[in-house]
C-alpha positions as CSV (number, residue, x, y, z in Angstrom):
1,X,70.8,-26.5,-122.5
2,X,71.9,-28.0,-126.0
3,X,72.3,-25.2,-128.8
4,X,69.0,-27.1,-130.8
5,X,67.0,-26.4,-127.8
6,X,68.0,-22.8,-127.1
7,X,67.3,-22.1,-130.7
8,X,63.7,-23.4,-130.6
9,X,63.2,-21.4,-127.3
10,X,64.1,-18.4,-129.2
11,X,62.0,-19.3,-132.4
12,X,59.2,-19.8,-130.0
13,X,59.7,-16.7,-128.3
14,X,60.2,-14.6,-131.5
15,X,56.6,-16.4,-132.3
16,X,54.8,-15.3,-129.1
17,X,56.4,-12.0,-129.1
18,X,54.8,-11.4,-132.4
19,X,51.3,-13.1,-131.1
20,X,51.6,-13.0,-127.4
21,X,47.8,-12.6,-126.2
22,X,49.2,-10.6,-123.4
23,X,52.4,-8.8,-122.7
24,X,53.5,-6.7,-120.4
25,X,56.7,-3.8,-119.9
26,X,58.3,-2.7,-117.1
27,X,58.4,2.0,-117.5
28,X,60.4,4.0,-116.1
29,X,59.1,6.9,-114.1
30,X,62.2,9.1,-114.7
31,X,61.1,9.0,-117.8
32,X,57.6,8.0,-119.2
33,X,59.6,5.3,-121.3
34,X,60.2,1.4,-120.9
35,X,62.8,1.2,-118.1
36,X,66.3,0.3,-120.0
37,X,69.0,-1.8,-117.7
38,X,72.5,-2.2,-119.3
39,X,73.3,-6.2,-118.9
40,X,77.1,-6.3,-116.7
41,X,78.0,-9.2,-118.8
42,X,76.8,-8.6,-122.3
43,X,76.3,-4.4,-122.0
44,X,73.4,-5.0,-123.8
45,X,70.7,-2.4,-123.4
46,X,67.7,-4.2,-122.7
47,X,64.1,-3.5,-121.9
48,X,62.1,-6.0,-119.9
49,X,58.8,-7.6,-120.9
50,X,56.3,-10.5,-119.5
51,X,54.0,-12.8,-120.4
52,X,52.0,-12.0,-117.3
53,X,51.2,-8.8,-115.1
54,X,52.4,-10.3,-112.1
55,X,55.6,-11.3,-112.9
56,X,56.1,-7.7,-114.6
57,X,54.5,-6.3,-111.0
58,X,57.3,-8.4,-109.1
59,X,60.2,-6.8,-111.7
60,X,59.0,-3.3,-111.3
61,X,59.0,-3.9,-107.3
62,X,62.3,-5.4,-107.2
63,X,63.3,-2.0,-108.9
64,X,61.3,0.1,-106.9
65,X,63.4,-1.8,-104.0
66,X,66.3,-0.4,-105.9
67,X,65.0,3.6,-105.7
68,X,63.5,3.5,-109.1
69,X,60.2,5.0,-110.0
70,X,58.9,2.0,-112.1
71,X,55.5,0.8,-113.6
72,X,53.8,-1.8,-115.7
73,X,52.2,-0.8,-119.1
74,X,50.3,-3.8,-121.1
75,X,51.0,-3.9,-124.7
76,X,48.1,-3.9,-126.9
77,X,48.4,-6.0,-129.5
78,X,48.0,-3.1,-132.6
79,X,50.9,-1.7,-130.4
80,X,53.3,-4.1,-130.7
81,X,55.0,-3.1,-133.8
82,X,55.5,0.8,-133.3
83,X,56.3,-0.5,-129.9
84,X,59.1,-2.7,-130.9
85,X,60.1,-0.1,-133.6
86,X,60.6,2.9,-131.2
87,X,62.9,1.0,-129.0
88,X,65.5,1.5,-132.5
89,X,65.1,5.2,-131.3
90,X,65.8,5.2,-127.5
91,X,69.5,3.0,-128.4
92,X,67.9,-0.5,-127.4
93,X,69.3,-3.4,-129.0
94,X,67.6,-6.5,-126.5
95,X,64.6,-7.7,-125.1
96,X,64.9,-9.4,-121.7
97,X,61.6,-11.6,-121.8
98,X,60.3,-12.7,-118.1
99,X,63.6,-11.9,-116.6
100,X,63.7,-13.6,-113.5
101,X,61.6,-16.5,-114.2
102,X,61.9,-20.0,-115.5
103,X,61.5,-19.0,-118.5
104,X,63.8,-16.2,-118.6
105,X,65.4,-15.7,-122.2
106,X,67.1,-12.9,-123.6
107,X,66.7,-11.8,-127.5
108,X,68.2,-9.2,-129.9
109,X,65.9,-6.8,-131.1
110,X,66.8,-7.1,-134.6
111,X,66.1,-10.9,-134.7
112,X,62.5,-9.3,-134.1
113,X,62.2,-6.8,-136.1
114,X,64.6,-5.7,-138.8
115,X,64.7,-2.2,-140.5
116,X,67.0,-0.9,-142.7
117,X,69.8,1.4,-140.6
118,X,69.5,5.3,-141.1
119,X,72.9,5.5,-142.7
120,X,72.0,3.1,-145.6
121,X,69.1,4.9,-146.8
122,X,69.0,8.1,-149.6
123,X,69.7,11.4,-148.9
124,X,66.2,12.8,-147.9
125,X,65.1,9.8,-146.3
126,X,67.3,9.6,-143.3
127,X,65.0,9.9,-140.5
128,X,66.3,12.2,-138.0
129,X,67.6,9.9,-134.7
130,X,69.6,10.0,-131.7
131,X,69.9,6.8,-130.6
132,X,73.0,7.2,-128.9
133,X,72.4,10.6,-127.2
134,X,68.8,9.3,-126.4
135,X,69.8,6.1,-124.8
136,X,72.5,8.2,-122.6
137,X,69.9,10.6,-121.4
138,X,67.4,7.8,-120.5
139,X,70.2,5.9,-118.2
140,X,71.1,9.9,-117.5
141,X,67.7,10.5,-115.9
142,X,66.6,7.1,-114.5
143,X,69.8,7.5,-111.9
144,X,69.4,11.4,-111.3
145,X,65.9,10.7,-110.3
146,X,66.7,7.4,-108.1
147,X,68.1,10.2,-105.8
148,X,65.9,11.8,-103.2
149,X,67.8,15.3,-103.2
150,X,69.6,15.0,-107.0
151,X,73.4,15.5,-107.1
152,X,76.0,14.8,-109.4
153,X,77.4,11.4,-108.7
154,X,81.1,10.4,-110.7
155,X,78.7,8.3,-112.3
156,X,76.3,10.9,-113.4
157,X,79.3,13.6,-114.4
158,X,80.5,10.4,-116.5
159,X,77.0,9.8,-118.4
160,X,76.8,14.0,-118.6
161,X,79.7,14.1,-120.5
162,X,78.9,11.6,-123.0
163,X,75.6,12.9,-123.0
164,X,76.3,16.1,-124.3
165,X,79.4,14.8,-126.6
166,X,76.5,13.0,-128.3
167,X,74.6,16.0,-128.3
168,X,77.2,17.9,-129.7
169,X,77.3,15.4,-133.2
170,X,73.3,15.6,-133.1
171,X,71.0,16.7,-135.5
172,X,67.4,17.5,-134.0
173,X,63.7,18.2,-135.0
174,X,62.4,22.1,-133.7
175,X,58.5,22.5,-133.7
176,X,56.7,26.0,-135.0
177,X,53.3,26.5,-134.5
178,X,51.5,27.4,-138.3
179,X,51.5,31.6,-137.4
180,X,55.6,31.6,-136.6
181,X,54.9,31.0,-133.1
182,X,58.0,28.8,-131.4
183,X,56.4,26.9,-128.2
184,X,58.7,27.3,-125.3
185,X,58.3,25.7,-121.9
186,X,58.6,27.8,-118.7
187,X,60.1,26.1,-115.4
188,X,58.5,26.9,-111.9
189,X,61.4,29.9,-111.1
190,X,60.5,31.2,-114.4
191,X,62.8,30.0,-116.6
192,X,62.2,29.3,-120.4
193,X,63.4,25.9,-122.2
194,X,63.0,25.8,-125.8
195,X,62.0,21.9,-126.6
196,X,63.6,20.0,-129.4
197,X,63.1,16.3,-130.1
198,X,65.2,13.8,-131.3
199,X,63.1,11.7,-133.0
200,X,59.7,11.8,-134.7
201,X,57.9,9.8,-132.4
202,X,59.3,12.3,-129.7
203,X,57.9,15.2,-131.5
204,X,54.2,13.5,-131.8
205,X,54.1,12.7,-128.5
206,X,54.6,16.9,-128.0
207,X,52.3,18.1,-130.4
208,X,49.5,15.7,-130.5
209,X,47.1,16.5,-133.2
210,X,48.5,19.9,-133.3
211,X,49.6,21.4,-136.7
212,X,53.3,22.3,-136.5
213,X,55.6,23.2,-138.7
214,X,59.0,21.4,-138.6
215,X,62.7,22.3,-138.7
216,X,65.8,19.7,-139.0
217,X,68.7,21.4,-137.1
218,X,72.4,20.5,-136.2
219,X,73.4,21.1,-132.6
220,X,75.8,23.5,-133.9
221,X,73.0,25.4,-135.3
222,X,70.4,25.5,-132.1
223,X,71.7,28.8,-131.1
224,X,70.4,31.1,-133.6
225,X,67.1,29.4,-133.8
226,X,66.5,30.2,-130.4
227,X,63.6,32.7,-128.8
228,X,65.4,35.3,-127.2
229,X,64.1,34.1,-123.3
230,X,65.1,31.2,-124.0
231,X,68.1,30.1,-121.1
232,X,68.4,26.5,-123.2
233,X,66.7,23.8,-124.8
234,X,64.8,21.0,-123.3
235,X,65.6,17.9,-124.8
236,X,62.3,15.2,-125.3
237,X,60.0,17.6,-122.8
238,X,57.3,14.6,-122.9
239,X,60.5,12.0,-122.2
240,X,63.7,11.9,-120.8
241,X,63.2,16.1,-120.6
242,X,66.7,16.9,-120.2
243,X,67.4,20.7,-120.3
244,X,70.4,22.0,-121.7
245,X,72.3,25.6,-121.1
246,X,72.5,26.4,-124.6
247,X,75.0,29.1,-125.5
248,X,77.8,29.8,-128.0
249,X,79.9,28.2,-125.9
250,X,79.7,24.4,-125.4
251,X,76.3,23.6,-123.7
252,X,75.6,22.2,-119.8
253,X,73.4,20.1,-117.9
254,X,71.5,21.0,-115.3
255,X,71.6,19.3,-112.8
């Protein structure tokens, strides 16, 4: 394929994407997100969308083939824009449009939809993101939950440790309810998580139409916000939901 050709492919696909009548993406059931594969050649992090269900239905069984919980969510078309947006948040940089057609072409995010980056904005209005840590936990969870019995792979221990690195340099968004109340999560033994989000749209999908109050805190800081049950925070409960032993010490996964 010439470059003149490729290029009108990709103008015609930035065009469809924008007005596509119906599309389609592949979620993740690790994770309540759009399933994220890093390409071997380019490492790009892409998500995978369709034109047409059943080609989206044939992706999502070739990874159910591969021991991932997967689904198929249409896209609305008053979605499409907060959709694109969010994928900033979760570390996504590509969209891989009917992978494993004919048709097949891959395309970078930004030529979809630009946005200033965090860093180049004012003080004060910086939104609060983890791209980096969120895209690690989503890759984090999607393997640990391929596995029938869950175990630390060299794999996993690998994405663990730049998982909480990531954490470690994060800043993150703590809920309280309007009378001081901080919600807490408690695990089947008992346990209690304290949730913390890393992005807005995380923290929405929490509290619904809830009235919160809100909180911007450093990882360093987590510690003496914390209800005194509390064993750790739970990172994106409604998400990846990733606990973390949170102590004065350096913090660790569970597995």
């Amino acid at each position: 394929m010439n470059d003149k050709s490729t290029t009108v492919t990709k103008q015609e696909t930035l065009s469809a994407l924008r007005n596509p009548g119906e599309l389609y993406v592949v979620m993740s059931g690790a994770t309540r997100l759009p399933f994220v594969f890093c390409d071997e050649e380019t490492y790009d992090d892409e998500v995978f969308l369709y034109y047409r269900a059943e080609d989206a239905q044939a992706k999502a069984k070739e990874l159910q083939e591969q021991k991932y919980a997967t689904a198929v969510a249409k896209l609305e078309d008053e979605q499409l824009l907060a959709f694109y947006t969010s994928l900033y948040t979760m570390g996504v940089n590509c969209l891989a449009v009917n992978n494993g057609t004919d048709t097949h072409i891959n395309l970078q995010l930004s030529d979809l939809v630009v946005r200033k980056k965090p860093d180049e904005l004012p003080e004060g209005k910086k939104p609060v993101e983890n791209p980096e840590l969120h895209l690690t936990a989503i890759y984090f969870m999607q393997e640990m939950r391929r596995q029938a019995q869950p175990q630390l792979t060299e794999e996993l221990k690998e994405l663990q440790e730049e998982m909480l690195a990531h954490y470690s340099k994060g800043t993150f968004i703590a809920a309280v309810r309007e009378d001081g109340q901080v919600p807490v999560l408690k695990q089947k033994d008992g346990t209690v998580y304290q949730p913390i989000f890393t992005d807005m749209l995380e923290l929405q999908k929490f509290i619904g139409g809830q009235k919160m109050k809100t909180a911007i805190i450093p990882a360093a800081k987590i510690p003496e916000v914390m209800v005194a049950e509390a064993k750790g925070v739970v990172i994106n409960p409604l998400g990846v939901n990733v606990q973390l032993q949170v102590s004065k010490k350096r913090p660790a996964a569970d597995a």
